[in-house]
Backbone as JSON Lines, residues from 0, in Angstrom:
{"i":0,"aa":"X","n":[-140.55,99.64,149.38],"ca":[-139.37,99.88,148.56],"c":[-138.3,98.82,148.82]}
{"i":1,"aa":"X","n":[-138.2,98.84,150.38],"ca":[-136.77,97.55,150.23],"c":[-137.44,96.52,149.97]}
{"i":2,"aa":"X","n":[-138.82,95.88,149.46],"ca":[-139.02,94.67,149.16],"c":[-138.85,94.59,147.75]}
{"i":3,"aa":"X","n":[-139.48,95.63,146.8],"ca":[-139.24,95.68,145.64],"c":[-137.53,95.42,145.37]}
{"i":4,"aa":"X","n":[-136.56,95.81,145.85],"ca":[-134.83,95.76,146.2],"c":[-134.45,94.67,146.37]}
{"i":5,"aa":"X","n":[-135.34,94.29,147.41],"ca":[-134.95,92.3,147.71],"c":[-135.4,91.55,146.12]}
{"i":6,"aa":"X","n":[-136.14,91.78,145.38],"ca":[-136.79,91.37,144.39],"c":[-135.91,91.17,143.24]}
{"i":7,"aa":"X","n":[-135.76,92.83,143.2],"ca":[-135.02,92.72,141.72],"c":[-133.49,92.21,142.28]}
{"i":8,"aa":"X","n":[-132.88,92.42,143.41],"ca":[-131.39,91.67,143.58],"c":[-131.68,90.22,143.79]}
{"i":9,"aa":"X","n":[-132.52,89.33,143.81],"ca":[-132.78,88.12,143.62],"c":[-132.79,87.39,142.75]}
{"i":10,"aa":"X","n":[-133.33,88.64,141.56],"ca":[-133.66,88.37,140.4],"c":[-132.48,87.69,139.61]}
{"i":11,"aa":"X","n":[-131.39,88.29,139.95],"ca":[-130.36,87.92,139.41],"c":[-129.52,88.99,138.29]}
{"i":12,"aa":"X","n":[-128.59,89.57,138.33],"ca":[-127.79,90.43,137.05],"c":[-127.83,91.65,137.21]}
{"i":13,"aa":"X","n":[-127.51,92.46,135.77],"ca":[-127.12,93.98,136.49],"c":[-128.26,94.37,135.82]}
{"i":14,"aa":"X","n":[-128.29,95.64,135.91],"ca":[-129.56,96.84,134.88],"c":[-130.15,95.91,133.5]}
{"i":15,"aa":"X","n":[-131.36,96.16,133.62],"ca":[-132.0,95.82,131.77],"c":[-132.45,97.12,131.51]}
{"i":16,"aa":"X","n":[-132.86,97.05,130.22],"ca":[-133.27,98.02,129.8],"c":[-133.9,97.83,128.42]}
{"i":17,"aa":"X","n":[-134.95,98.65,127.2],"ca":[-135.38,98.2,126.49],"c":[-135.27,100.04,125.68]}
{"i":18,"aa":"X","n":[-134.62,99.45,124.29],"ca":[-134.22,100.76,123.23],"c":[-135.31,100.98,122.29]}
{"i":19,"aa":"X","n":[-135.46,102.08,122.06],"ca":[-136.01,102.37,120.76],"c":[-135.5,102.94,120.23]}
{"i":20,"aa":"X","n":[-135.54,102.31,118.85],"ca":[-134.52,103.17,117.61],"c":[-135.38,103.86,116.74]}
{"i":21,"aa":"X","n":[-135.36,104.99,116.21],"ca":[-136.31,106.12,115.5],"c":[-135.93,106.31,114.44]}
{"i":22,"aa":"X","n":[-136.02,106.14,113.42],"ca":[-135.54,106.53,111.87],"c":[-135.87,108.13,112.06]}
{"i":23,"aa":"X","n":[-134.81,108.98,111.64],"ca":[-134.8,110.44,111.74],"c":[-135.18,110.69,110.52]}
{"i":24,"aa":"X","n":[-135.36,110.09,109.1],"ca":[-134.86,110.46,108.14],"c":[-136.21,110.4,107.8]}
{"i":25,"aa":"X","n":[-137.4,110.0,108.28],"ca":[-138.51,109.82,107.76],"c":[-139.38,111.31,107.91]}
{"i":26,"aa":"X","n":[-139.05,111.77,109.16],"ca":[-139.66,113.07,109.48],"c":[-140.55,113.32,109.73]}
{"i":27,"aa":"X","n":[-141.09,112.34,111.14],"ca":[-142.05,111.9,111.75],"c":[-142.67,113.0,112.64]}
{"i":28,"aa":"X","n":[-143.9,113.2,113.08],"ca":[-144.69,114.0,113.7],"c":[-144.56,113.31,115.28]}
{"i":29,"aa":"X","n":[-144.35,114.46,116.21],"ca":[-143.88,113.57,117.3],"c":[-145.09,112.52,117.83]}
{"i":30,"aa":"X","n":[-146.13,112.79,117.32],"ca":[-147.25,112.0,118.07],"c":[-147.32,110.44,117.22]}
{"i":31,"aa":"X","n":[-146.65,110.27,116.24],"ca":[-146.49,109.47,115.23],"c":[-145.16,108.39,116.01]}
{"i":32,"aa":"X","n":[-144.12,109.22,116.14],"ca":[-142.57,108.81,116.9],"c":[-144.07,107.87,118.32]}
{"i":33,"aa":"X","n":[-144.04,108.53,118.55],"ca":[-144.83,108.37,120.12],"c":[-145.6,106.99,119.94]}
{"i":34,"aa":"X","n":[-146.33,106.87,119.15],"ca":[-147.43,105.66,118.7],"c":[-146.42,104.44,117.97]}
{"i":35,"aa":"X","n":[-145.41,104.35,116.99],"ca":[-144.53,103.88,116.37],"c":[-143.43,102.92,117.83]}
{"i":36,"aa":"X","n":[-143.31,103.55,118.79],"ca":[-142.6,103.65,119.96],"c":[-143.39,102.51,120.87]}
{"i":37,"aa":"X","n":[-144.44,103.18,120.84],"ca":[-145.29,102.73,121.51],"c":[-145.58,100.73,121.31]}
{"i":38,"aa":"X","n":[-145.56,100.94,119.56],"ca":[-145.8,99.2,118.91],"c":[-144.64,98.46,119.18]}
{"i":39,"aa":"X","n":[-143.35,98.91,119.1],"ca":[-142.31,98.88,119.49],"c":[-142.09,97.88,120.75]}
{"i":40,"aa":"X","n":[-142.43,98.69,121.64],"ca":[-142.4,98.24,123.13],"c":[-143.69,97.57,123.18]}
{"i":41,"aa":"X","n":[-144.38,97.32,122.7],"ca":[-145.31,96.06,122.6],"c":[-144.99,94.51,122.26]}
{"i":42,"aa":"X","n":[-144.59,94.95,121.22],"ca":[-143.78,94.02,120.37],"c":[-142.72,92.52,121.15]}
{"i":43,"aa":"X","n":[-141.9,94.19,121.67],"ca":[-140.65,93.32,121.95],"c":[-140.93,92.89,123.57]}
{"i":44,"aa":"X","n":[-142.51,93.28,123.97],"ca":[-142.24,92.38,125.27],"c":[-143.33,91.2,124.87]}
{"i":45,"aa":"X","n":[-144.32,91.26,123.92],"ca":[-144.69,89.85,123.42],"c":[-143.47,88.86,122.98]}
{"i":46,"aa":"X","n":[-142.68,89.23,122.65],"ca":[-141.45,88.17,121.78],"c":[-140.57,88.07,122.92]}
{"i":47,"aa":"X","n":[-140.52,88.69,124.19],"ca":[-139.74,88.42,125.27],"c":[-140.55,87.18,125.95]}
{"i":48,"aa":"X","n":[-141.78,87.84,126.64],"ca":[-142.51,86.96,127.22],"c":[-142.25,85.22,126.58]}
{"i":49,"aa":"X","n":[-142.01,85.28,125.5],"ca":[-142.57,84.01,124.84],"c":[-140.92,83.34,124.38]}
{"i":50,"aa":"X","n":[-139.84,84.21,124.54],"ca":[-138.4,83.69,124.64],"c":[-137.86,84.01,125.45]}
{"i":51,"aa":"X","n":[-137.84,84.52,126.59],"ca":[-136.96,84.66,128.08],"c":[-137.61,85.15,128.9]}
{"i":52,"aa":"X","n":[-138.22,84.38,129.87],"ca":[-139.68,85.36,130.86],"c":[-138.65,85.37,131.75]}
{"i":53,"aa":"X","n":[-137.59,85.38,132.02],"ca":[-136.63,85.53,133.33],"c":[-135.76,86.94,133.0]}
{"i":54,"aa":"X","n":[-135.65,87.2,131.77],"ca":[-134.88,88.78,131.24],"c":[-136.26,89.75,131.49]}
{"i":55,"aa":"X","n":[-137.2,89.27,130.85],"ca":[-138.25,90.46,131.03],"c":[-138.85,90.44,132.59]}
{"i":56,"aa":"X","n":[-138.82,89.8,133.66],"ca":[-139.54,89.71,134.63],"c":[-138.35,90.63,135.36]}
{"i":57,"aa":"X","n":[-137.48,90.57,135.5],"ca":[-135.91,91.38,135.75],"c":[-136.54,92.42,135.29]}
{"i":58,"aa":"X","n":[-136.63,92.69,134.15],"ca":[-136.76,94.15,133.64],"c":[-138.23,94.89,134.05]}
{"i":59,"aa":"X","n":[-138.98,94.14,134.02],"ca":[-140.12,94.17,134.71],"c":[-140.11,95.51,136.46]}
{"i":60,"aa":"X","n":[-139.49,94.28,136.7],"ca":[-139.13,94.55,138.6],"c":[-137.95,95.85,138.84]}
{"i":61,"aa":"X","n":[-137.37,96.28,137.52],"ca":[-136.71,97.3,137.49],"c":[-137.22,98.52,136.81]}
{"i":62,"aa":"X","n":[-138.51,98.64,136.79],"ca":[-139.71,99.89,136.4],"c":[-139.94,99.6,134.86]}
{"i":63,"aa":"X","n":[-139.39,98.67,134.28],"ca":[-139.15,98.6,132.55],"c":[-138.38,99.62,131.92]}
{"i":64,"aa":"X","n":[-137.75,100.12,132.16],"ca":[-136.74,101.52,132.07],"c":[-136.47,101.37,129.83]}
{"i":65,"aa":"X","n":[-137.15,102.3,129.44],"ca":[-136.89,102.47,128.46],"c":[-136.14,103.84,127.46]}
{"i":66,"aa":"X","n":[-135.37,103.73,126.54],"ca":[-134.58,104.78,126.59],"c":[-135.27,105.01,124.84]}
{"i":67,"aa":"X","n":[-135.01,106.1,123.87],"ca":[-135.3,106.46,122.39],"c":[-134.22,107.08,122.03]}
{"i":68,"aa":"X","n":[-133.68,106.35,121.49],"ca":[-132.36,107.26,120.39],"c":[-132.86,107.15,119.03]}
{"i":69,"aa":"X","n":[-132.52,108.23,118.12],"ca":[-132.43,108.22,116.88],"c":[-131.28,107.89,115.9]}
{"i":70,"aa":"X","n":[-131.58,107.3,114.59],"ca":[-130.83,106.54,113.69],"c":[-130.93,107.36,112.31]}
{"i":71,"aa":"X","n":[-130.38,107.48,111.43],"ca":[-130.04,108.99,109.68],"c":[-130.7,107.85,109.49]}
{"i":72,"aa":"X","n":[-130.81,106.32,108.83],"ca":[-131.62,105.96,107.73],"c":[-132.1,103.97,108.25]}
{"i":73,"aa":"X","n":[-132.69,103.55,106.88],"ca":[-132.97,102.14,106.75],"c":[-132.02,101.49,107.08]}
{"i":74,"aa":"X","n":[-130.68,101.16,106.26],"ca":[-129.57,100.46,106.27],"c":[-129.47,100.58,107.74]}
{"i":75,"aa":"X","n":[-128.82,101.84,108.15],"ca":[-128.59,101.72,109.7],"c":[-129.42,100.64,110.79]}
{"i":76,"aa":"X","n":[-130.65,100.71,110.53],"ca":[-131.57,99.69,111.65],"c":[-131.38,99.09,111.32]}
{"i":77,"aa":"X","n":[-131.7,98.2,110.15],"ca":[-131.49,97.18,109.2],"c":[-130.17,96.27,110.42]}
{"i":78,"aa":"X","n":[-129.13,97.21,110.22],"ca":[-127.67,96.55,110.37],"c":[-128.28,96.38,112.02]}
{"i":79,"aa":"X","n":[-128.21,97.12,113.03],"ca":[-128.26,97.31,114.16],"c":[-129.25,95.96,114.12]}
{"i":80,"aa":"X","n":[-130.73,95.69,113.79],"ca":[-131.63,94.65,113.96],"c":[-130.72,93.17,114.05]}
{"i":81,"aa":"X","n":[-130.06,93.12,112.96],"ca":[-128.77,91.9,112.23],"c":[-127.9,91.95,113.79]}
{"i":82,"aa":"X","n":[-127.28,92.43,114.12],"ca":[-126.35,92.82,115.07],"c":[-127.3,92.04,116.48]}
{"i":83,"aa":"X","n":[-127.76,92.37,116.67],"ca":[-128.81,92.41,118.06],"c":[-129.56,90.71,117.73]}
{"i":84,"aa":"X","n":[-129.77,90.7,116.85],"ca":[-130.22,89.0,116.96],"c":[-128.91,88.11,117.12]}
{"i":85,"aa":"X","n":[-127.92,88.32,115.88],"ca":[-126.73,87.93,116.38],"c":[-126.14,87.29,118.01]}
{"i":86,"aa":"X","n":[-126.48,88.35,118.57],"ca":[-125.97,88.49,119.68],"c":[-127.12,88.01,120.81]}
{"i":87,"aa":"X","n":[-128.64,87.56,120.16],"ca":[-129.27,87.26,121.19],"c":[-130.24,87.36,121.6]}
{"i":88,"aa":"X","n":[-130.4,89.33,121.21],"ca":[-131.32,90.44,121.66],"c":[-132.73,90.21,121.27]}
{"i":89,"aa":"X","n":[-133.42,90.39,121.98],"ca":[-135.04,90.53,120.84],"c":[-134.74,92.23,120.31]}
{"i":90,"aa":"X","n":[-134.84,91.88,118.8],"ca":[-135.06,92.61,117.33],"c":[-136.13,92.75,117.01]}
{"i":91,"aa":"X","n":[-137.06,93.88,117.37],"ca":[-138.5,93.86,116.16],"c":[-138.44,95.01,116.12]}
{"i":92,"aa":"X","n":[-138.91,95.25,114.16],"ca":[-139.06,96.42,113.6],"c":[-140.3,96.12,113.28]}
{"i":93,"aa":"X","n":[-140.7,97.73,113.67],"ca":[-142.12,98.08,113.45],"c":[-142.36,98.5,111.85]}
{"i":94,"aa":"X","n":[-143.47,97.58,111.28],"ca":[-143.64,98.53,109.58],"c":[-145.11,98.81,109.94]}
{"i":95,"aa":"X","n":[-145.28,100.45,109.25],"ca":[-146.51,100.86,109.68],"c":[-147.34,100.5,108.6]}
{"i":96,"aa":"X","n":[-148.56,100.91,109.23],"ca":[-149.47,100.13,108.05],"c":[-149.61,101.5,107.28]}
{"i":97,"aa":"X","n":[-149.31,102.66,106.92],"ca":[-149.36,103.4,106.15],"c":[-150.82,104.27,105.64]}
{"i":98,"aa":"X","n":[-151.46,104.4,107.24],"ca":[-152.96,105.17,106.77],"c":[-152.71,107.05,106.92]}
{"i":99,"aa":"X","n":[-151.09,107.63,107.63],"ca":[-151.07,108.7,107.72],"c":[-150.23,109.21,107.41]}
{"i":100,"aa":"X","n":[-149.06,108.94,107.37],"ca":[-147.87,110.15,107.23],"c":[-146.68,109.69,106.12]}
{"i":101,"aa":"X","n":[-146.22,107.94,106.25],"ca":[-145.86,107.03,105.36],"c":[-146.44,106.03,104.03]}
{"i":102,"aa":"X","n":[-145.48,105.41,103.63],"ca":[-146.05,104.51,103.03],"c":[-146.16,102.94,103.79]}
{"i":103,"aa":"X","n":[-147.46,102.38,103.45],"ca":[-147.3,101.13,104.21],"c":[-146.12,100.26,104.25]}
{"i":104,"aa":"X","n":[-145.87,99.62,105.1],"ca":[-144.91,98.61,105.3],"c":[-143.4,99.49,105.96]}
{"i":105,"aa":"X","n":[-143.5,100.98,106.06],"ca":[-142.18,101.65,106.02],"c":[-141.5,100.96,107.44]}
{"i":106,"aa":"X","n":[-140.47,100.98,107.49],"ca":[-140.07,100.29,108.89],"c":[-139.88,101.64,109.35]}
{"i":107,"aa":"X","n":[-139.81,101.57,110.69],"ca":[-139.95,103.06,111.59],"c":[-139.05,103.13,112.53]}
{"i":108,"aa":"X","n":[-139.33,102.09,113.61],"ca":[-138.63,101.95,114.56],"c":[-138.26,100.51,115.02]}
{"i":109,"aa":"X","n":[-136.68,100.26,115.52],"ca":[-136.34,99.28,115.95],"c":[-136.94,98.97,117.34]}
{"i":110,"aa":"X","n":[-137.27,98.03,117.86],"ca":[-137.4,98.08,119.64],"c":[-136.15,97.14,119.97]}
{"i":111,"aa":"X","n":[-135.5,97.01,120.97],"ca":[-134.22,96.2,121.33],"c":[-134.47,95.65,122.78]}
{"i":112,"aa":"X","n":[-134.68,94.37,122.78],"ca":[-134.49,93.97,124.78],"c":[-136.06,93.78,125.06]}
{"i":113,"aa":"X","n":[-136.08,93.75,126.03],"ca":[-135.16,93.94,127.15],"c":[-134.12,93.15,126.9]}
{"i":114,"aa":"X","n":[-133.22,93.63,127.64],"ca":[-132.02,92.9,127.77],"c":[-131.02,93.49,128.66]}
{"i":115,"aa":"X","n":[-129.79,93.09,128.97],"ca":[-129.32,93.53,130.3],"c":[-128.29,94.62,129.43]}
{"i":116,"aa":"X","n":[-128.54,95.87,129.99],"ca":[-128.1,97.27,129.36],"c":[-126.53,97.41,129.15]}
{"i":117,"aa":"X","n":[-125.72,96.43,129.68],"ca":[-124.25,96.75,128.95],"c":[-124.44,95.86,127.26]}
{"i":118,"aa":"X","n":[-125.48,94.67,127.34],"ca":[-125.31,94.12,125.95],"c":[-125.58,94.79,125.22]}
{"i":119,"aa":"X","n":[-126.86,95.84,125.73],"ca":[-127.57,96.82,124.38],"c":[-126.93,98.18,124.12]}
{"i":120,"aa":"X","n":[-125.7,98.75,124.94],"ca":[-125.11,99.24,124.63],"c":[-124.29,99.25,124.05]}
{"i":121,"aa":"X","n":[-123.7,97.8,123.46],"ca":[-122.53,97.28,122.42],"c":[-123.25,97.92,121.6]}
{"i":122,"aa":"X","n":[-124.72,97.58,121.13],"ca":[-125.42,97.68,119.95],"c":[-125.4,99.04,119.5]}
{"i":123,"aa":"X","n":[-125.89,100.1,120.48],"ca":[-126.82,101.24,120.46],"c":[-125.89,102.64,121.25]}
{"i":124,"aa":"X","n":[-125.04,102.22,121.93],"ca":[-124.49,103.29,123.1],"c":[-123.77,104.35,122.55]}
{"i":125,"aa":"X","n":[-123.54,104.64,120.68],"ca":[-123.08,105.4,120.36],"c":[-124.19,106.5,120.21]}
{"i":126,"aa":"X","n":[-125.68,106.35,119.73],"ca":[-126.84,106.92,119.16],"c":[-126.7,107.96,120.65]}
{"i":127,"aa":"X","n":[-127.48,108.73,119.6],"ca":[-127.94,109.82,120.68],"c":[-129.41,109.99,120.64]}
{"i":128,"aa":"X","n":[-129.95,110.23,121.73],"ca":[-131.22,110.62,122.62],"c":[-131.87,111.11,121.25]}
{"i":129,"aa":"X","n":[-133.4,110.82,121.45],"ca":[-134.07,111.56,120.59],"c":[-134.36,112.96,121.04]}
């Protein structure tokens, strides 16, 4: 344990963390939320790995700590996605391919970060918990 401690305070910075944003409005089956979530946090640590291996290796060494809030509609992610590149963040929205519950291409969920958790709370810190 205190080596893992020496690690991540080496690492450099405060808390990361990595969001998922849930479109509420679609009226998703939780095992659906779950899999959607799942591409999500795939996603955004391929597009980390390959634009900041020093934010994700941080976040890494801090368990990958991921949080799910929910969002009422499109526009909303939409804006939040805009916002979060702006500022830096890795932005990927998941569009499903549409074999069960949607139509293809529907965007579902935002993934946000990693990134160091006071930036992604500018973005996200109003949403509430799924």
């Amino acid at each position: 344990m205190n080596f893992l401690r020496k690690l991540v305070s080496s690492a450099g910075g405060g808390s990361m963390k990595m969001v998922l944003v849930v479109r509420s409005d679609l009226g998703l089956s939780k095992g659906k939320v779950a899999s959607q979530c799942a591409h999500a946090a795939i996603m955004c640590y391929i597009r980390s790995a390959n634009l900041n291996k020093q934010k994700l290796q941080r976040w890494l060494l801090q368990g990958q700590p991921k949080i799910v809030v929910k969002i009422e509609d499109l526009a909303q992610l939409e804006h939040i996605a805009a916002l979060a590149r702006e500022s830096g963040v890795v932005a990927e929205i998941v569009r499903d391919a549409g074999r069960t519950q949607v139509r293809s291409g529907t965007e579902t969920v935002l993934g946000l970060g990693p990134d160091a958790s006071e930036l992604i709370d500018t973005l996200v810190g109003r949403l509430k918990l799924l």
